[in-house]
N, C-alpha and C positions, 0 to 999 in steps of 0.2 A: 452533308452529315451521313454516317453510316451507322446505320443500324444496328443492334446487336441482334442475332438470335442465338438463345439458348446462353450459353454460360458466356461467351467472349462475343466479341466485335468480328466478323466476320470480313478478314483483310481479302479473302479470296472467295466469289460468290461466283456461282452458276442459275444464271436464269432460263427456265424453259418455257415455250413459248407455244400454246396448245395451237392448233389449227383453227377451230372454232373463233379465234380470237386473230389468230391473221390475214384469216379468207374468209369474204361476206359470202351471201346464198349463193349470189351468180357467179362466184369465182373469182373475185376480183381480191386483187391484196386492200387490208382496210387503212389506207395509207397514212390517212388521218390521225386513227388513232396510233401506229406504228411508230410517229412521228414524235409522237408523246413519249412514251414507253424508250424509245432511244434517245431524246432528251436526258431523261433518268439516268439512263447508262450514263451516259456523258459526264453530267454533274457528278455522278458516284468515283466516276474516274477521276474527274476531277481534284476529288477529293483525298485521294489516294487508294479507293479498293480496286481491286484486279476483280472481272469478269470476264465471262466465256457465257456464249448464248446455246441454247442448245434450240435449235427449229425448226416446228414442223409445218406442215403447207405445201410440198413440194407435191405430193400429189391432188392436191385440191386443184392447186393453181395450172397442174398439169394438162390434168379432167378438161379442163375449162375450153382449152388453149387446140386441144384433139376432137375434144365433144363426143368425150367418152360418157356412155351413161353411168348412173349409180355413182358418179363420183371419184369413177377411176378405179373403184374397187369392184367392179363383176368377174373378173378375172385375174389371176399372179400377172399374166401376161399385161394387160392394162394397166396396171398398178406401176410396174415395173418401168413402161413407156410413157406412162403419165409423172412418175416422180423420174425420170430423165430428162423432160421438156422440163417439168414446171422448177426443179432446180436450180436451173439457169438463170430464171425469174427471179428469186427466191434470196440468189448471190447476189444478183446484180441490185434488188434493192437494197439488202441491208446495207452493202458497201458503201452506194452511194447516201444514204441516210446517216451510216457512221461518219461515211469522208467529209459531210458538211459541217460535222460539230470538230472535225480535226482530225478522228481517230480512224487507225486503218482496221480493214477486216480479214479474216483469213477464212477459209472452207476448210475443213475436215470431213469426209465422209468414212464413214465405220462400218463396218460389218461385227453379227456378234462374235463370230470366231477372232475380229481384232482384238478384243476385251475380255474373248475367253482362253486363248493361246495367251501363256506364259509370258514368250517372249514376244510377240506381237503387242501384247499389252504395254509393255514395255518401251517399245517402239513410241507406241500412241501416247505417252505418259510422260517423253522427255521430250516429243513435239509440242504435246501440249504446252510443257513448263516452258517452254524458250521461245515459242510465242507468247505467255502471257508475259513472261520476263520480258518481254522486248515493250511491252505498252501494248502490243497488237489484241483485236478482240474474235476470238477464235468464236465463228459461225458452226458449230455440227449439227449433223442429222444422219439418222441410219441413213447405207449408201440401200435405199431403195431396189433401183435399179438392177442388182445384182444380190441384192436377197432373194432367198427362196421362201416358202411358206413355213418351211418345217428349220429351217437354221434364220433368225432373226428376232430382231426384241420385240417385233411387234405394236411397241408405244414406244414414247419418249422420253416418258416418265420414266422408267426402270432408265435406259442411255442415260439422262440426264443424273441417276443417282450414279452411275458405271465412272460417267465421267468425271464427276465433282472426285471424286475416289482417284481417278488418272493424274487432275491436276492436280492432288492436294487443295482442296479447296474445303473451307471451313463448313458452306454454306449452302443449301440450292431453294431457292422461290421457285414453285409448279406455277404459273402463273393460268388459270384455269378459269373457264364457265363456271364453274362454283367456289364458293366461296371457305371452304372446308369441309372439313368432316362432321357431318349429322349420325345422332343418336339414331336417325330412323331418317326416311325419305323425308324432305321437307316437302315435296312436291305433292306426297301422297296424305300426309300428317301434318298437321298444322303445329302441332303441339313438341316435334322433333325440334333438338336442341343441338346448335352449335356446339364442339369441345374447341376451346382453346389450346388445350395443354394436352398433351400423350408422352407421359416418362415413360411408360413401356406396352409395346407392341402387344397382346396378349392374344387368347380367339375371340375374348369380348369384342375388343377393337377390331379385329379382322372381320367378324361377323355384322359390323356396320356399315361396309362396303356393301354394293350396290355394285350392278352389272351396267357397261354401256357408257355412254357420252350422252349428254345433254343436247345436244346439234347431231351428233347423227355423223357428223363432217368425218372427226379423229378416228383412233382406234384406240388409245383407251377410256380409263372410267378412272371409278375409286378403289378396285380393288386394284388398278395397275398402280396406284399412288402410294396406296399403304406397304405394298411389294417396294415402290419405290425407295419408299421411308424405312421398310426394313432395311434393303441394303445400303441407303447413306449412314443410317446409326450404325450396324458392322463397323462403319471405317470410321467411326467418330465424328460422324458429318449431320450435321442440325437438316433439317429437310422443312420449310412449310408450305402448305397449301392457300393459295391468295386468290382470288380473284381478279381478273382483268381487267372486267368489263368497263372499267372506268379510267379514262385519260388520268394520263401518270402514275399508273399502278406503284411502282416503286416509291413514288415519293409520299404516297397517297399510306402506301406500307410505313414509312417511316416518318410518318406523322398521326401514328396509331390504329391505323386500318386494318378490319381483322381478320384472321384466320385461323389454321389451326401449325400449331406449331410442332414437330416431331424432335426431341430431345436426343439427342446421341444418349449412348455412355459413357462413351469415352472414347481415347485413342487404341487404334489398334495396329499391332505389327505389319507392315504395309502388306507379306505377303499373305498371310493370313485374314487381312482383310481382304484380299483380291479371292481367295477360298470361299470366305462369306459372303461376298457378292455376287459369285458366279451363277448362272441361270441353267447351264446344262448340269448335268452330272450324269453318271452312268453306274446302274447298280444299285444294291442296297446291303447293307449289315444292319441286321437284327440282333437287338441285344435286347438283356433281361435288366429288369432294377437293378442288383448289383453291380454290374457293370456302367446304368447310368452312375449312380452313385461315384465309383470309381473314376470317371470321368469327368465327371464334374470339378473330382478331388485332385485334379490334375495331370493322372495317369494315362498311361500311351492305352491304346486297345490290342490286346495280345489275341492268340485266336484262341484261349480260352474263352473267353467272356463273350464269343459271337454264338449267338445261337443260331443262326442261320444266313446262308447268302443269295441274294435275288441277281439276276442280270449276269448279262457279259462286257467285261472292261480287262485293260490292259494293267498291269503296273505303272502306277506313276497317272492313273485316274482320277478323277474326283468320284468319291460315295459319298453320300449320305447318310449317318448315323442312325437307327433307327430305335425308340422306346418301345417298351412293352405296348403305351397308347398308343401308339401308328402315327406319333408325331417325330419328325429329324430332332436330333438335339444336337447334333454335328455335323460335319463334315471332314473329310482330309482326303488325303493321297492314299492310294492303297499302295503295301509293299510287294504287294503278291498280284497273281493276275487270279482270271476269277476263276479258270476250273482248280488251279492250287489252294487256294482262298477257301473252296467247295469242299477244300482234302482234310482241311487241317481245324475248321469249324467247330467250335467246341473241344478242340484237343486241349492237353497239357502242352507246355512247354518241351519237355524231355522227350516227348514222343513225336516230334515231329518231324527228327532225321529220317526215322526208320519211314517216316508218312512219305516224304516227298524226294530220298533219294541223297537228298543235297546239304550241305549248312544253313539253317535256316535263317531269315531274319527275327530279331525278337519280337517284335511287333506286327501286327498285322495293320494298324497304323499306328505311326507314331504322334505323339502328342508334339512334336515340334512341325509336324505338316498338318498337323489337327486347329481347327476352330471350334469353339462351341457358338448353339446359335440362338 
């Protein structure tokens, strides 16, 4: 049976697969239950949906395997050398667990710049589709090893919403040490409530997240989930939060097990959802109400309605839109770079031959490289 989440039946799903839930204390993979959990797959496939796993462990299992302290995380260095061994690990079981139910498995390793480059993205996007097209069950995980501290996702929560966006995929299960999103700490509050349902992301919601992991193990939490869930609704992708902790998570899911479910909006323009997704950006425009307003109404950002420019970027950047509150309400591509940007800030339209020299562009972003968020 497949499950629906949110408005349709989810023909293409991505499950992620927190650490805490694939490596016990002493480093060992929890094979047992593993074994459950890819059962799932199987039967789902079975059935005809398309999956892609998204997994993390490689540096627990790594840690373990070196007898690194702290878990492989005291150092980028360690981390780096620990999710290189324990990868290995990592491939070698899920294959051999997919190949006993029939199904083959493939590796993907990512870096953020795969999924924040254009064409790189791109790249990672039609790999993906033609291994799931083929039956095959694509295994990813940041490529550890070769991340830095200051360029990478960090969690695999955000990857896992990056990806589901790559394949086109309707769907993604976090599958987590907890069991959704609370009103307030249940750990700390007895009286904090479950949410089932989140139609929209708000700061209410943001501000219910909570710092850290439960085990200690992962690297993220719940605010890396609801970031996560931001960026699968961008691409019109349902996102919910499940719990693991119990053999056959997904069937256990589709026979009413609960969580919290994150609601897309809707569909969006593949490239502009790749906009909304992105994690880096460089820069900022500051604009006034009226120009939110304008924007909202559909209009491109001309560099009248900037009131101000932060940062240095190139043309053909990602910014960040900025309100009078000090919240983004956007993003796009800038057409200018940023000391031109700095020149023409607040100008009219008519006066910015004599500003910069040259024939300008109209826009300072256009609303066809623009998202709102």
């Amino acid at each position: 049976m497949v499950p629906a989440l949110g408005r349709d039946a989810a023909q293409r799903l991505v499950v992620k697969v927190g650490s805490a839930l694939l490596v016990d204390a002493a480093g060992n993979v929890r094979r047992a239950w593993l074994e459950t959990l890819v059962a799932d797959i199987a039967a789902r496939m079975a059935s005809g949906q398309q999956i892609a796993i998204v997994s993390s462990g490689a540096i627990a299992l790594g840690a373990r395997r070196l007898k690194l302290s702290k878990g492989g995380r005291a150092s980028l260095e360690d981390a780096q050398a620990a999710a290189a061994t324990g990868q290995i690990a990592l491939s070698q079981c899920w294959a051999e667990l997919l190949g006993a139910h029939g199904l083959t498995a493939a590796q993907m390793l990512v870096t953020l710049d795969d999924l924040e480059d254009r064409r790189r993205y791109l790249n990672a996007s039609a790999t993906l589709q033609r291994l799931i097209g083929l039956g095959v069950v694509p295994v990813i995980n940041e490529n550890d090893s070769v991340a830095t501290a200051e360029i990478r996702f960090g969690d695999n929560d955000r990857l896992a919403a990056r990806i589901a966006q790559a394949a086109g995929a309707q769907a993604v299960v976090l599958l987590s040490d907890v069991d959704g999103l609370y009103t307030s700490d249940p750990a700390r509050n007895a009286k904090a409530e479950r949410i089932d349902r989140v139609a929209r992301i708000d700061p209410a919601i943001v501000a219910m997240a909570g710092g850290g992991t439960s085990s200690g193990m992962g690297s993220g939490g719940m605010a890396s989930k609801i970031e996560a869930a931001q960026i699968a609704s961008s691409a019109g992708v349902d996102l919910m939060i499940v719990s693991g902790l119990h053999d056959h998570p997904l069937e256990r899911l589709a026979r009413g097990g609960c969580g919290t479910l994150f609601v897309a909006d809707g569909a969006t323009r593949a490239k502009k959802a790749w906009l909304a997704g992105r994690l880096t950006v460089k820069g900022s425009v500051y604009v006034d109400a009226g120009a939110v307003k304008a924007l909202k109404g559909g209009a491109s950002l001309l560099p009248a309605g900037a009131k101000s420019i932060d940062g240095k970027f190139a043309r053909g950047d990602v910014l960040p839109i900025v309100g009078p509150d000090g919240i983004a309400i956007a993003r796009g591509l800038s057409e200018y770079d940023s000391a031109d940007a700095v020149r023409i800030a607040g100008k009219r339209s008519d006066a910015l031959s004599a500003i910069l020299g040259y024939a300008p562009r109209a826009a300072l972003i256009h609303r066809d490289h623009m998202v709102m968020l």
